[in-house]
N, C-alpha and C positions, 0 to 999 in steps of 0.2 A: 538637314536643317531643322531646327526646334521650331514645331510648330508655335505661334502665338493664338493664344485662346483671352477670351473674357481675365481667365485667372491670371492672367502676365502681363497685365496693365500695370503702370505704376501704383496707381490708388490701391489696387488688387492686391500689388505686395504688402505695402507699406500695412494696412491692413489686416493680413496673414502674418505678417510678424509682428504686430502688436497680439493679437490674440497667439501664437504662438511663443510669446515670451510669459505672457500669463499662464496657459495651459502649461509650460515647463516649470515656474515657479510654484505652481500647485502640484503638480506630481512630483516636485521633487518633496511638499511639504509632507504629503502623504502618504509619499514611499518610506516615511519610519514608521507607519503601522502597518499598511499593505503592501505586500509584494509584488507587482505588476512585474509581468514575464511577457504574455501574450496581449495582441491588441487587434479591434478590429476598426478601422476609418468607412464609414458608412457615410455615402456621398463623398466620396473620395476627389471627384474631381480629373484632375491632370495629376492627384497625389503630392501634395506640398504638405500635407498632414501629415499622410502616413511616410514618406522620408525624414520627416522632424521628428516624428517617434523612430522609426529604424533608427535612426543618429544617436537615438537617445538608449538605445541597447533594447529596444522591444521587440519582440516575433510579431510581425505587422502584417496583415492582408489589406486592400483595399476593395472595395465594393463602390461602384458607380450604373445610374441607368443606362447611362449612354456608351455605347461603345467603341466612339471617337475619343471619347475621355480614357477610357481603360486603355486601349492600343494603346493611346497618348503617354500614358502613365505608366504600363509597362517598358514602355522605350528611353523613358526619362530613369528608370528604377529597375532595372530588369533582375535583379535582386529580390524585390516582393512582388509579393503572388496577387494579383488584380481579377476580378471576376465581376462580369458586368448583369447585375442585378438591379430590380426597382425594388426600392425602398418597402414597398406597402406587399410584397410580394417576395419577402428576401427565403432564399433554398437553406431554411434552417439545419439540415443534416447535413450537409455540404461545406457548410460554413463553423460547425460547434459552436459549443462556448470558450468565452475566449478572461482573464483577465480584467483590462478595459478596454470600453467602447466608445467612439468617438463620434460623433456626427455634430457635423459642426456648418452650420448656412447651409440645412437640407430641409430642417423639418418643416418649415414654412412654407416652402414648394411642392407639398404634398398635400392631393386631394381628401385623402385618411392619414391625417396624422397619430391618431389613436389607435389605429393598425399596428402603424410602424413600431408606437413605442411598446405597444405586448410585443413585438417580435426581438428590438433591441430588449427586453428584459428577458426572453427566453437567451439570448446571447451573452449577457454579460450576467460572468461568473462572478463578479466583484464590484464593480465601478462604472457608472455610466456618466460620459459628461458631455452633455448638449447648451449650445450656443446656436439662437435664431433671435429671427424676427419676430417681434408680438405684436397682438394687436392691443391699442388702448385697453384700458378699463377696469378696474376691483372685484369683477363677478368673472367667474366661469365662461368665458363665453369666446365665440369665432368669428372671424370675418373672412367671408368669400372673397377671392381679389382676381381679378384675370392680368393675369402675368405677360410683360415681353414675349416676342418668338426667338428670343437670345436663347444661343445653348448651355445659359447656367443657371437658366429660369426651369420651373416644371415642365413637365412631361408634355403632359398635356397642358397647357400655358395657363390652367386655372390652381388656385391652391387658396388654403384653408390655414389661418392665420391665427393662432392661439393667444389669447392675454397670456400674462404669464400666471395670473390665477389660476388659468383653465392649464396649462402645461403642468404645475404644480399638483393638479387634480388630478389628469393623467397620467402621473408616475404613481403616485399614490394607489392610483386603481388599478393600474398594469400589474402592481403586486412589489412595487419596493418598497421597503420597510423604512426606509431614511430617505429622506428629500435634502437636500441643504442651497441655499442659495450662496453668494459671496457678498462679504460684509463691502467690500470694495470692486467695483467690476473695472474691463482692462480700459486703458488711458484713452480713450476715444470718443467723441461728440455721443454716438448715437446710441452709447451705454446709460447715459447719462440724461435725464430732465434738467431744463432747462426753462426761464420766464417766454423764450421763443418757442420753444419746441417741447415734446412729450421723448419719454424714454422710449426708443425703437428696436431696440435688441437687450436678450438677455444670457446669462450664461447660468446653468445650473448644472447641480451633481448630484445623479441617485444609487442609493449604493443598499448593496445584501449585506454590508457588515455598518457597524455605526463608525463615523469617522471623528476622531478631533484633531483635524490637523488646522492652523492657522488659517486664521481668515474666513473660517464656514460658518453659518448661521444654519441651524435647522429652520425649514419652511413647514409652518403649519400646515395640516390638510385643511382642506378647503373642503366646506360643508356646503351643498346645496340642494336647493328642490324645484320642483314646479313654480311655487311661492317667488321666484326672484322674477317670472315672466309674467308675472300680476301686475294689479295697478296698485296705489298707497291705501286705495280703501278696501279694498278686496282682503290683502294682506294684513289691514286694523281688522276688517270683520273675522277673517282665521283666527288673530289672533284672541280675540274675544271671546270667541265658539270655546278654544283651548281653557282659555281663564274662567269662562261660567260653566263650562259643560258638567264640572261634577255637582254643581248645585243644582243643575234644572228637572233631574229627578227627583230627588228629595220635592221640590216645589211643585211638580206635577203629584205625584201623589198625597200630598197634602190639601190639593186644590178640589173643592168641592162636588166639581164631577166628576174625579174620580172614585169617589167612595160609591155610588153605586153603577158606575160601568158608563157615565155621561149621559144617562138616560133622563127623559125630562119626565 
């Protein structure tokens, strides 16, 4: 008998196949520039990812922490090859590089998500495409959350919550050359702001080759410093220091104790 998990709720499907009809209308848009052969589904789950890519003709592995989920997933799929791995800790020789890579409602459940994405970027040979939860906001920045003790929740039931600025940042500095967001993300409330609500999840694609396939927008990098955990005045006096500093030489040395060493 088929186990029932979190993932086999209604909502759970209905959900999984909205973003699964999305992620299929994109690879197929961009399967006229890139070849995808190989794939890897990172947070796998029970596997409804990576059987929608096998379906779709791709050499598929999946990878999950939990190993009620992998069993789970091999039994459903005994076809592809399931290895039960944490994200922030993934067996990069074991696993290669692969084509694309998929993680998709994991990264947000991770204590180091900035681990995870250098390790997905030693992985994907081509094409990375991550869909989570973010947190609020226009700055680089995280939010701590202590999660459910559900088994679809973290590890450890605490996890670390990217804006999507700050995720945008972290591909960029993991080492991908291209970032792109979607000029339209998939048919669902929580992609979307709204006068009730803020935008909850996002979908993005990092990739080693530049892509134009329909519907992508390259995402600027994201520039930051120290300066954004300032206060408004701290930040006017930086910027002031920057804007007079090549004149205050000049003015010091023209200023009359300096001509013999400030001595009276």
């Amino acid at each position: 008998m088929e186990k029932i998990s979190p993932f086999d709720i209604p909502r759970a499907r209905a959900f999984t196949e909205i973003r699964q009809n999305f992620i299929g209308e994109f690879l197929q848009g961009v399967h006229q520039q890139v070849v995808l052969r190989t794939a890897l589904d990172v947070g796998c789950g029970v596997g409804y990812f990576s059987r929608f890519l096998a379906d779709l003709g791709l050499q598929v592995q999946g990878v999950d922490g939990r190993s009620e989920n992998v069993l789970e997933a091999a039994r459903r799929s005994p076809d592809i090859r399931f290895l039960t791995a944490d994200a922030e800790n993934l067996p990069l020789q074991e696993l290669n590089t692969v084509d694309l890579v998929l993680c998709v409602g994991l990264l947000y459940h991770l204590e180091n998500p900035f681990r995870a994405i250098r390790s997905l970027h030693q992985l994907t040979a081509k094409v990375l495409l991550i869909e989570t939860m973010c947190a609020s906001g226009s700055r680089p920045n995280m939010e701590l959350i202590d999660e459910s003790h559900d088994e679809n929740q973290a590890l450890n039931y605490v996890a670390f919550y990217p804006s999507e600025p700050c995720l945008i940042k972290m591909l960029y500095r993991a080492g991908f050359p291209y970032v792109y967001g979607f000029e339209t993300l998939p048919d669902d409330p929580l992609f979307h702001a709204s006068f009730w609500r803020r935008k909850a999840r996002t979908m993005l694609v990092a990739s080693k080759e530049q892509l134009t396939a329909p519907g992508l927008r390259l995402a600027p990098d994201v520039r930051g410093s120290w300066e954004i955990l300032s206060t408004s005045r701290e930040r006017l006096k930086t910027r002031l220091d920057r804007l007079l500093g090549p004149f205050r030489k000049p003015l010091r040395r023209a200023s009359p104790g300096s001509q013999d060493g400030g001595k009276g």
